[in-house]
Backbone atoms as SQL, in Angstrom:
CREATE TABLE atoms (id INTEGER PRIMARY KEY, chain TEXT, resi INTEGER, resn TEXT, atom TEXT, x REAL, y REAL, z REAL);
INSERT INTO atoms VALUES
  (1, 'A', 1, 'UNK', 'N', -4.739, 11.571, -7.579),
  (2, 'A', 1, 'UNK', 'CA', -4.122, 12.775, -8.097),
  (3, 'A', 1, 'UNK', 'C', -3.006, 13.282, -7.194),
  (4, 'A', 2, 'UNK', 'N', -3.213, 13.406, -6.100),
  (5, 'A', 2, 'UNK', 'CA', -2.423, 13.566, -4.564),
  (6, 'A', 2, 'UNK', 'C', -0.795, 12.824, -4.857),
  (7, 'A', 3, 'UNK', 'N', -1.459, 11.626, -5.062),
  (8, 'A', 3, 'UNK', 'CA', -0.352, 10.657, -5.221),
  (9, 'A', 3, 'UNK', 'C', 0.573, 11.115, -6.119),
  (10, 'A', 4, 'UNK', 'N', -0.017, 10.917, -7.236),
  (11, 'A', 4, 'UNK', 'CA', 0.761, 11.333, -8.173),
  (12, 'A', 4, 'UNK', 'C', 1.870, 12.581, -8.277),
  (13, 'A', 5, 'UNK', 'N', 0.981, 13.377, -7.857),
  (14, 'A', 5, 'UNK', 'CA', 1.673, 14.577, -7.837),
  (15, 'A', 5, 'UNK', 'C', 2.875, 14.211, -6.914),
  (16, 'A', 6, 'UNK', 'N', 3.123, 13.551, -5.688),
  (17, 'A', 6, 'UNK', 'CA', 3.959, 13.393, -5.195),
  (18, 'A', 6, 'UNK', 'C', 5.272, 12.507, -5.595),
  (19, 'A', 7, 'UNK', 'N', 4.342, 11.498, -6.455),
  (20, 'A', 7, 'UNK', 'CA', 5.455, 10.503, -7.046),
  (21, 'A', 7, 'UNK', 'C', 6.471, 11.612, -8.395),
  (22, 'A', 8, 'UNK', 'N', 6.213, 12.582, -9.007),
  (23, 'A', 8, 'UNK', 'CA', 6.046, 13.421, -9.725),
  (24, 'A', 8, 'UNK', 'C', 7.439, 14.288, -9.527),
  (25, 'A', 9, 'UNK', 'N', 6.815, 14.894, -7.766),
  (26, 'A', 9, 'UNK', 'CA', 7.822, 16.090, -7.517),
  (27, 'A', 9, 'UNK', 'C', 9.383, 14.807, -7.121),
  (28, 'A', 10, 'UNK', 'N', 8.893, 13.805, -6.058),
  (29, 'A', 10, 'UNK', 'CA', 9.958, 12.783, -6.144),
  (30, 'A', 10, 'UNK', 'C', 10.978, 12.318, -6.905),
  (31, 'A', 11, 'UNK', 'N', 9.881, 12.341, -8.445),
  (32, 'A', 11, 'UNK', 'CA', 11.016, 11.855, -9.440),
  (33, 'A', 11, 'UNK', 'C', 11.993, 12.802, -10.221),
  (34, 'A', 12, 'UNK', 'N', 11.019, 14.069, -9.854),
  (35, 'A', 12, 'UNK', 'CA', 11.940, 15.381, -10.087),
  (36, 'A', 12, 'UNK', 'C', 13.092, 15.426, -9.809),
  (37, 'A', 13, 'UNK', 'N', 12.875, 15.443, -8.542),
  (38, 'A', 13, 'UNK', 'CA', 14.253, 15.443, -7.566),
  (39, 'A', 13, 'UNK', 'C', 14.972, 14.406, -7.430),
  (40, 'A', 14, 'UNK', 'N', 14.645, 13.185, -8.065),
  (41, 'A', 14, 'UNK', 'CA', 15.806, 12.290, -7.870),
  (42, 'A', 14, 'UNK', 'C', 15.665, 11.617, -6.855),
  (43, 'A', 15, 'UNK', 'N', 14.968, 11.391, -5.968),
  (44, 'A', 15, 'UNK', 'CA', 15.026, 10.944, -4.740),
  (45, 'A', 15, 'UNK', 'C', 14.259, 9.287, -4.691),
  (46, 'A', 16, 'UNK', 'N', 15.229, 8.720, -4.018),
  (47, 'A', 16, 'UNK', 'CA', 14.093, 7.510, -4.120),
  (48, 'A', 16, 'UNK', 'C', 12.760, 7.256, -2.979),
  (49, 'A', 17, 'UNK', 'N', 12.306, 6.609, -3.214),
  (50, 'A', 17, 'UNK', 'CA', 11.054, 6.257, -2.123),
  (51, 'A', 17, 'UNK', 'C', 11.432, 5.734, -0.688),
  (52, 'A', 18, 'UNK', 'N', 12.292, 5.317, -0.869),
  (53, 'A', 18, 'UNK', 'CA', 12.537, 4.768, 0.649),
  (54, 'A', 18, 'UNK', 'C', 13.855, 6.112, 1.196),
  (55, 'A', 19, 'UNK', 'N', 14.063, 7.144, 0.420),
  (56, 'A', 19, 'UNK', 'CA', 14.873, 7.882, 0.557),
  (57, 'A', 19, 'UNK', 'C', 13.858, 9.279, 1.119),
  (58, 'A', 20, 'UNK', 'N', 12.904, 9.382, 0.564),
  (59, 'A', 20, 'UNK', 'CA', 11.376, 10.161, 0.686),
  (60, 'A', 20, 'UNK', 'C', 11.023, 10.044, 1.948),
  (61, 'A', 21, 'UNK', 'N', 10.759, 8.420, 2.089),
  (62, 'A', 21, 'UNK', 'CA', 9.905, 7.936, 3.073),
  (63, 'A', 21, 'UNK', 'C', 10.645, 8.231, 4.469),
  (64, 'A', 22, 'UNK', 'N', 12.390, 8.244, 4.538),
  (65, 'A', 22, 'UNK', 'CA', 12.818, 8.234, 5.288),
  (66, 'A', 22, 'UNK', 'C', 13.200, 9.841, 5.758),
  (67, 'A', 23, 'UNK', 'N', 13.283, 10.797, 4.828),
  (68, 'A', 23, 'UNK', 'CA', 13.002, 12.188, 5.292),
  (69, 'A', 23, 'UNK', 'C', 11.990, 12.821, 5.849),
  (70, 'A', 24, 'UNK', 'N', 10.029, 12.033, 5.336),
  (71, 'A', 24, 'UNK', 'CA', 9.435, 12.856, 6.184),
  (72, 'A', 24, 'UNK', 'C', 8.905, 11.586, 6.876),
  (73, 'A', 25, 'UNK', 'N', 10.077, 11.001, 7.539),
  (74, 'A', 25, 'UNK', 'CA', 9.538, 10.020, 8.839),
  (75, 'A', 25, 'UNK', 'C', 8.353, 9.580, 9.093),
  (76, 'A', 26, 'UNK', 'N', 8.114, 8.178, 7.518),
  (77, 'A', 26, 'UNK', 'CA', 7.064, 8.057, 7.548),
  (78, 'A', 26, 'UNK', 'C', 7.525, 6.111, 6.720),
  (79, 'A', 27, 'UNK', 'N', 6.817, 5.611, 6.952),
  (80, 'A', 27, 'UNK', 'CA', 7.058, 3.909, 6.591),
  (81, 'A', 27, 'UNK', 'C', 7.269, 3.701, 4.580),
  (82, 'A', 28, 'UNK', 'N', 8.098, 3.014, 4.366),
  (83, 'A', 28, 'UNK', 'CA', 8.118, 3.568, 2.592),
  (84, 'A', 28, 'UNK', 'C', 6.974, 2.362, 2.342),
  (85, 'A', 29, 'UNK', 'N', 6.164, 1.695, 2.787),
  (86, 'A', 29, 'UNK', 'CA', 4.873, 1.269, 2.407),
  (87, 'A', 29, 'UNK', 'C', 3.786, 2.288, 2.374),
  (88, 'A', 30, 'UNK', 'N', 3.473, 2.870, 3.261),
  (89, 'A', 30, 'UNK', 'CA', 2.750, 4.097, 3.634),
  (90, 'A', 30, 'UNK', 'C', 3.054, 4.929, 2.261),
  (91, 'A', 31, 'UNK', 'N', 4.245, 5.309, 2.052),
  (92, 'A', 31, 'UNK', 'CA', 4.251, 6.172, 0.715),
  (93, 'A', 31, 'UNK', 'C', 3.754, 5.667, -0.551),
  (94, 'A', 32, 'UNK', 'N', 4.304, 4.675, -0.994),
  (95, 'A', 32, 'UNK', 'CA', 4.249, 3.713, -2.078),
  (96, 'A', 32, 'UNK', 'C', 2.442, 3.698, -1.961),
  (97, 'A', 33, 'UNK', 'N', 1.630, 3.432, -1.146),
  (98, 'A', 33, 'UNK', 'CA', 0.201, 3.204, -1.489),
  (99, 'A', 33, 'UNK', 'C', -0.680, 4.799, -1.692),
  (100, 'A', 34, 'UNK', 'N', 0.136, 5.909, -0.886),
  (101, 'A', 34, 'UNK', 'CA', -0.120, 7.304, -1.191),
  (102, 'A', 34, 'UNK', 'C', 0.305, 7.284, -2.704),
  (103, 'A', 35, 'UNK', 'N', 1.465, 7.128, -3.077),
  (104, 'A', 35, 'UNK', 'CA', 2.089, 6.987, -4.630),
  (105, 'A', 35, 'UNK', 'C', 0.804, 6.862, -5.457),
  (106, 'A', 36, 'UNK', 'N', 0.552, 5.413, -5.009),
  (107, 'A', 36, 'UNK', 'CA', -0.301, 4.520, -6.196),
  (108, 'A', 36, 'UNK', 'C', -1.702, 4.649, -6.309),
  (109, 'A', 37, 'UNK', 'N', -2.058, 5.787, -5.253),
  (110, 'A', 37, 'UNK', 'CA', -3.954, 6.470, -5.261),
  (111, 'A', 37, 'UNK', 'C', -4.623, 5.288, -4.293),
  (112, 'A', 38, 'UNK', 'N', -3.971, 4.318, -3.702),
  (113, 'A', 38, 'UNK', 'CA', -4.868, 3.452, -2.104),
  (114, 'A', 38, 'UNK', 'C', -4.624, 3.980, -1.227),
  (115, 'A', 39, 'UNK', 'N', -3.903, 5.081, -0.684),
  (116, 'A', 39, 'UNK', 'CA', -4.074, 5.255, 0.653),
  (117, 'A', 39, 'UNK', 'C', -4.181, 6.700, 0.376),
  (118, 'A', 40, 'UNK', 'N', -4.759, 7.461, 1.373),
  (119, 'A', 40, 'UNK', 'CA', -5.276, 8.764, 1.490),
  (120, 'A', 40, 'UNK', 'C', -4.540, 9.764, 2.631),
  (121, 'A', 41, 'UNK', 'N', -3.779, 10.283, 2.070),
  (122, 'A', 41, 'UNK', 'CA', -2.824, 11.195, 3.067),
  (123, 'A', 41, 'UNK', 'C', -3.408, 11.835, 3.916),
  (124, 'A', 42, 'UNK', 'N', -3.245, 12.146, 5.172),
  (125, 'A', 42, 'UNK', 'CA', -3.724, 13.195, 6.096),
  (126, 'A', 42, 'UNK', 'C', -3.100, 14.599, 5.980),
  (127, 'A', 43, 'UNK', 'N', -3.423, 15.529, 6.352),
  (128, 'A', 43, 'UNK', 'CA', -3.098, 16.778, 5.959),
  (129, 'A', 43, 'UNK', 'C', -1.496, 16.644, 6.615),
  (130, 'A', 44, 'UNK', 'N', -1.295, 16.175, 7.826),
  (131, 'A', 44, 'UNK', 'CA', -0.187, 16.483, 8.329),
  (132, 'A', 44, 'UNK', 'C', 1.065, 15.537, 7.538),
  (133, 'A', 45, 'UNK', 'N', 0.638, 14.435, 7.331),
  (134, 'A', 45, 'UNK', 'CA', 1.587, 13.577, 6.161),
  (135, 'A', 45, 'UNK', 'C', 1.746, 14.532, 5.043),
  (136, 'A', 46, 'UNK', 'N', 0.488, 15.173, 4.147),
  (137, 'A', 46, 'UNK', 'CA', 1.043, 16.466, 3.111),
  (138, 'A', 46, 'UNK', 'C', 1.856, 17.054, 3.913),
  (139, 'A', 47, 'UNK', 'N', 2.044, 17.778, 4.952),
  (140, 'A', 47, 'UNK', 'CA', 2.876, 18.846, 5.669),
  (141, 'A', 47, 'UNK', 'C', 4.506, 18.287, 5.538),
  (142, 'A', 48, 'UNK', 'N', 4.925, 16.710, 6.056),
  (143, 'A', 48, 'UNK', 'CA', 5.529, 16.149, 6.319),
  (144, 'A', 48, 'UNK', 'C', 6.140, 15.750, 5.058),
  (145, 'A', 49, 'UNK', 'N', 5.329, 15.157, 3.979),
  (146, 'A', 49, 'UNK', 'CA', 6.179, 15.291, 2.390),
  (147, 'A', 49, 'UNK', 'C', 6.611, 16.698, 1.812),
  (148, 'A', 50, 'UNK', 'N', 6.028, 17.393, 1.920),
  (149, 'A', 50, 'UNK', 'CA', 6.149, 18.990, 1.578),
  (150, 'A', 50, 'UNK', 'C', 7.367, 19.655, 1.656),
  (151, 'A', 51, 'UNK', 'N', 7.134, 18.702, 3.105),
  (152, 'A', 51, 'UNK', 'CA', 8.660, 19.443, 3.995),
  (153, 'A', 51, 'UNK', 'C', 9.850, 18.413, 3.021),
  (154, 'A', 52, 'UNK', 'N', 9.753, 17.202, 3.132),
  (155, 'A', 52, 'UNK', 'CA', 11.101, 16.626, 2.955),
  (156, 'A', 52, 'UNK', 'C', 11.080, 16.760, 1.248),
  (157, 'A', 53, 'UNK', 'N', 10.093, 17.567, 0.691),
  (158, 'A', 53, 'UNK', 'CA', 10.650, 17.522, -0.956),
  (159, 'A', 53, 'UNK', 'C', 10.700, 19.233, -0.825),
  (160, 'A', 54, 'UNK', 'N', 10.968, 19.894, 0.180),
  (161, 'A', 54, 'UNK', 'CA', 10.897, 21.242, -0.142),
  (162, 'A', 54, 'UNK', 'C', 9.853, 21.683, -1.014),
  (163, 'A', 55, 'UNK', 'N', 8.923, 21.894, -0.916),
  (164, 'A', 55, 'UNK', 'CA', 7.917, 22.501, -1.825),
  (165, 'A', 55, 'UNK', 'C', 6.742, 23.089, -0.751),
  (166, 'A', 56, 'UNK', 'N', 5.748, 23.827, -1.090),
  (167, 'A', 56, 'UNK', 'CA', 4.681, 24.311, -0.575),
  (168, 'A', 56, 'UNK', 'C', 3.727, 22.989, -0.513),
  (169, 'A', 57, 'UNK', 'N', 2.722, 22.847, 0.573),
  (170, 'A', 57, 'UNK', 'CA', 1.790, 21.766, 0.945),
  (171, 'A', 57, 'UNK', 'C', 1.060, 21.831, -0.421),
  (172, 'A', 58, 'UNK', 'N', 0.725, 22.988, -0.906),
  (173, 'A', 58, 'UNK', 'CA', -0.787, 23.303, -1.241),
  (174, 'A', 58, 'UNK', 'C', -0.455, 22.983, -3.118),
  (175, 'A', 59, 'UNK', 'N', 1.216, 22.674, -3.055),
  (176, 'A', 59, 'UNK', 'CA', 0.834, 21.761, -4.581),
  (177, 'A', 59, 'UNK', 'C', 0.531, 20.983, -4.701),
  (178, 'A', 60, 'UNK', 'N', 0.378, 20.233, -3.945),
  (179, 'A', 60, 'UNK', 'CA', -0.096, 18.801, -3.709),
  (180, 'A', 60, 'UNK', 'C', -1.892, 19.007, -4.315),
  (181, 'A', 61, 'UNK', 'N', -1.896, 19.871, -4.075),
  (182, 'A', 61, 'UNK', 'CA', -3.607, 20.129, -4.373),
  (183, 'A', 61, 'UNK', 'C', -4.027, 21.534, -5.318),
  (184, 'A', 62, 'UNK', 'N', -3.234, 22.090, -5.844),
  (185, 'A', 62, 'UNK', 'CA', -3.092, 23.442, -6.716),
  (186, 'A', 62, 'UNK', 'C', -4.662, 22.613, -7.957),
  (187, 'A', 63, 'UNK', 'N', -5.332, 23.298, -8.163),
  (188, 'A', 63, 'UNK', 'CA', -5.686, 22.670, -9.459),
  (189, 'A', 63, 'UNK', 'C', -6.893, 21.678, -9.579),
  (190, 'A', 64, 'UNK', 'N', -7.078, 20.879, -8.181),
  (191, 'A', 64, 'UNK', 'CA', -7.858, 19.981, -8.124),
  (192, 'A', 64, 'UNK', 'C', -8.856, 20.620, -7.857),
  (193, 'A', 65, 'UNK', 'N', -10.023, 19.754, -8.343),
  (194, 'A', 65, 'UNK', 'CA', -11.536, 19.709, -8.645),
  (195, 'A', 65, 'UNK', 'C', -12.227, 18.584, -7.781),
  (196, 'A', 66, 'UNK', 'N', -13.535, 19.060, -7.823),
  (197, 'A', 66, 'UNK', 'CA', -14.313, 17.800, -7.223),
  (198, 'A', 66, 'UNK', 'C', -14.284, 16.928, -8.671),
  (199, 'A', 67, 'UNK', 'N', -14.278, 17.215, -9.628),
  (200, 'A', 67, 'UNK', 'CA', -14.023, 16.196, -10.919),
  (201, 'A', 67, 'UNK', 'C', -12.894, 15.608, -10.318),
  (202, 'A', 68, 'UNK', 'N', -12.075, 15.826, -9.785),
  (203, 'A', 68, 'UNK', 'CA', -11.023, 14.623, -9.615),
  (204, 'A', 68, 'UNK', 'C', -11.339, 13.650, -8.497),
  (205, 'A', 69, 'UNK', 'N', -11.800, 13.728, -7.898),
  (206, 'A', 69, 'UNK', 'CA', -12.181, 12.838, -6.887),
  (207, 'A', 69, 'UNK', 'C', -12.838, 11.370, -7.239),
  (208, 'A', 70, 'UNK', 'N', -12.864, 10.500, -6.592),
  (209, 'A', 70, 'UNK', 'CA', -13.276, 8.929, -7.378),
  (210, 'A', 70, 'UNK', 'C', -14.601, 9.549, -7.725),
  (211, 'A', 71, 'UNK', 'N', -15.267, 8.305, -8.522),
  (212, 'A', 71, 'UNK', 'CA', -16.540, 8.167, -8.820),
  (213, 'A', 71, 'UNK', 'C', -17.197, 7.948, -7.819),
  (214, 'A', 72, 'UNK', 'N', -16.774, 7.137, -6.858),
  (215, 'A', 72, 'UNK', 'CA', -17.803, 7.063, -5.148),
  (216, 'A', 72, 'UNK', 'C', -18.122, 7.936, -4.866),
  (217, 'A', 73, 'UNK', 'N', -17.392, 9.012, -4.652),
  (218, 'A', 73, 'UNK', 'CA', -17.371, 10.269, -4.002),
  (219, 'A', 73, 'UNK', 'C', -17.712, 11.558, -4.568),
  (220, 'A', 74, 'UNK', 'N', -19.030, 11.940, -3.946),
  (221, 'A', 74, 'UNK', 'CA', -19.703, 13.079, -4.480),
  (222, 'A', 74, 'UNK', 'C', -20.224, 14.206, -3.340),
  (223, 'A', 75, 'UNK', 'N', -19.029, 15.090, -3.099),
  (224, 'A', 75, 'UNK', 'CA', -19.395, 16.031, -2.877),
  (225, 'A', 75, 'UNK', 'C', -20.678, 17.084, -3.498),
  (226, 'A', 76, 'UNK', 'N', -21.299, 17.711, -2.143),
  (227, 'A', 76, 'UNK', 'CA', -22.463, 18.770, -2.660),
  (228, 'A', 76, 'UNK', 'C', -22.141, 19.967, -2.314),
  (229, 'A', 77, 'UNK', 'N', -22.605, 20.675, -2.809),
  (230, 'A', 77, 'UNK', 'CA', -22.365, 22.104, -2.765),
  (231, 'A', 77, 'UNK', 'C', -24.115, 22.562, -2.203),
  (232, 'A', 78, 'UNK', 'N', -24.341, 23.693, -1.097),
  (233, 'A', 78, 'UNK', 'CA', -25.567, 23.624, -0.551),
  (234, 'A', 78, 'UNK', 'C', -26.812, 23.891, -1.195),
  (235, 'A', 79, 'UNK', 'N', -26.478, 24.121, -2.672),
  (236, 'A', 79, 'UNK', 'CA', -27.810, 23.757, -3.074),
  (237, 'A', 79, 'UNK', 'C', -28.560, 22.673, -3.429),
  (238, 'A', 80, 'UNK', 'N', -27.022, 21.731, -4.128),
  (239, 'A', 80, 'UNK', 'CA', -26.986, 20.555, -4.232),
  (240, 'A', 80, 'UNK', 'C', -27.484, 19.471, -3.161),
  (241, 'A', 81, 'UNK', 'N', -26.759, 19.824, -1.894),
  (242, 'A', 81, 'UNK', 'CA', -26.837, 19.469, -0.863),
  (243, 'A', 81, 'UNK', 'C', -28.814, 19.398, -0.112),
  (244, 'A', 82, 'UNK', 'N', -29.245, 20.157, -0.317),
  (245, 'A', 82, 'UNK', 'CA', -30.702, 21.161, -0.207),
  (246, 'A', 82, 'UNK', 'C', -31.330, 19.854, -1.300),
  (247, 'A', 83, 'UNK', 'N', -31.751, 20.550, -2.161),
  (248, 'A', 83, 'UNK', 'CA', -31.678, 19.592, -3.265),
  (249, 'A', 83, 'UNK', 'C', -31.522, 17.914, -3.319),
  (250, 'A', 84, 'UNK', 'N', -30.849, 17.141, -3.020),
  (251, 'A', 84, 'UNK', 'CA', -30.784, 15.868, -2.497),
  (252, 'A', 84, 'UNK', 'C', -31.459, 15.650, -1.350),
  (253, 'A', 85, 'UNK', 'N', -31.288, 16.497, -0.439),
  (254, 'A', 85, 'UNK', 'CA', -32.841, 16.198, 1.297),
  (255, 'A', 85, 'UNK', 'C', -33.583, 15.992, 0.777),
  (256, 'A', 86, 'UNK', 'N', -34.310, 17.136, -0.406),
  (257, 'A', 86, 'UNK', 'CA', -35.798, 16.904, -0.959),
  (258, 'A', 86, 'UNK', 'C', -36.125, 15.529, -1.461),
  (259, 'A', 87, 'UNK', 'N', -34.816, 15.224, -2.451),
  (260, 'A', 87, 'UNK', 'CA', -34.614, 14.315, -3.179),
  (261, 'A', 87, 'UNK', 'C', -35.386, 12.891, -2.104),
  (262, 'A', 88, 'UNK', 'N', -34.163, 13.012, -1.220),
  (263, 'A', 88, 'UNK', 'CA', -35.123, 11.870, -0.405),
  (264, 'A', 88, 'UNK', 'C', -35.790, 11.929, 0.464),
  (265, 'A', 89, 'UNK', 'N', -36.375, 12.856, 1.183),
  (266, 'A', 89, 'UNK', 'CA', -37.671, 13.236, 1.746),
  (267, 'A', 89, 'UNK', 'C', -38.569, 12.816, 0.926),
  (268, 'A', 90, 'UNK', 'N', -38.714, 13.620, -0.385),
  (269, 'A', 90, 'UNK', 'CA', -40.056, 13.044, -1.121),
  (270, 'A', 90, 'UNK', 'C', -40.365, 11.192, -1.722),
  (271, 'A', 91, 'UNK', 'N', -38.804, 10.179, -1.184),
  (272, 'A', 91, 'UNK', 'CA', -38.494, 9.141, -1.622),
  (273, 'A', 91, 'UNK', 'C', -39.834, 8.284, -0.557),
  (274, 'A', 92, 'UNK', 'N', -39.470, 8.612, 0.437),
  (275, 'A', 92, 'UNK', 'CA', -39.999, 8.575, 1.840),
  (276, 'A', 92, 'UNK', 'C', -41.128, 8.976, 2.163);
């Protein structure tokens, strides 16, 4: 979703990827796999695209859900969290 959004504001603006890559001083492979949802940005790389597309960090993420996140990945919330210990405590 991350990605996207970035490939998004990019194409907005006209800018190419290796034109991107080279404003927030960062490898245009590195972008291209952020682009395409394989690689996982660090907060300071958001800071660093943000900056070179002019925009706020936090669109990058306006909107998102734990529904967006892969299917691997399942965040808990602490009841949830609570809730799953038992889960496998009583497995055990």
């Amino acid at each position: 979703m991350v990605g996207m959004r970035v490939r998004e504001l990019r194409a907005k603006r006209t800018i190419s990827r290796a034109k991107l890559a080279e404003r927030a001083d960062m490898d245009v492979s590195h972008l291209a796999r952020i682009e395409s949802g394989a690689g996982n940005p660090t907060l300071f790389v958001l800071i660093q695209l943000a900056t070179a597309l002019e925009v706020d960090a936090s669109s990058f993420l306006a909107g998102l859900t734990a529904a967006d996140l892969p299917e691997e990945i399942k965040p808990y919330s602490e009841s949830d969290f609570r809730r799953e210990l038992r889960r496998r405590e009583d497995e055990n």
